[in-house]
N, C-alpha and C positions, 0 to 999 in steps of 0.2 A: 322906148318906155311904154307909150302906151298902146303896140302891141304885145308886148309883154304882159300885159294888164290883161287886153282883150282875150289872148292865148290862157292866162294862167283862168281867167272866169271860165272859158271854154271850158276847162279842164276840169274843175268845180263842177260846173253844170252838168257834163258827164259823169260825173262820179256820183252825184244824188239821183243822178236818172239810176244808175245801177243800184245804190243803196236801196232807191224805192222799188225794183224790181225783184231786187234780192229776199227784202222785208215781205213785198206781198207772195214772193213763191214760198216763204216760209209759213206764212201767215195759213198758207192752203193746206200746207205741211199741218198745221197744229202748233206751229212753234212762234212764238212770239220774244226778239230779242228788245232788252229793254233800253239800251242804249248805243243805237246803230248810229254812225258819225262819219262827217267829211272832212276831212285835214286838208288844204290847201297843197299845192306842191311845195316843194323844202328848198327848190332851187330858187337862187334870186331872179337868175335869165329867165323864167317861166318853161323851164326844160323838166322833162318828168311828169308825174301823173300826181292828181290827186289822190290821197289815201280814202278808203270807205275804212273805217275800225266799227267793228262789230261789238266793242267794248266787253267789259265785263258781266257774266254771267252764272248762271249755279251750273252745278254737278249735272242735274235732272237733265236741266235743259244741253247739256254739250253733248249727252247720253244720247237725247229724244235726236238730238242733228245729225249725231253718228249714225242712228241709225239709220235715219231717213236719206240722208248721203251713200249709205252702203245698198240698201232698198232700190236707188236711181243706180247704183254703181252695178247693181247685180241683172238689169235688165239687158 
């Protein structure tokens, strides 16, 4: 149980490392998403990964990410 605990925090903690990584390459980008999140893993065993959700967002901005995804895609 409480390495189950320890592994599911590990998991957590990795996944805000990447959320904040992710936010500030976009940030450089121009793009600012307004509600980036961490979901815990689903599993009760602490198997699996924590979620990053990038939540919901407008039109403009999934446009502005397209683009700049395709901009990194075309190097």
């Amino acid at each position: 149980m409480a390495t189950e605990r320890w592994t599911a925090g590990k998991k957590i903690r990795e996944a805000e490392d990447a959320r904040d990584a992710l936010g500030a390459a976009l940030r450089r980008a121009g793009i600012q998403l307004p509600a980036m999140d961490v979901r815990p893993p689903l599993r009760v065993d602490g198997a699996g990964y924590a979620l990053v959700t990038l939540g919901e967002f407008s039109s403009p901005v999934a446009l502005e990410l397209a683009a700049v995804i395709e901009r990194g895609a075309a190097r």
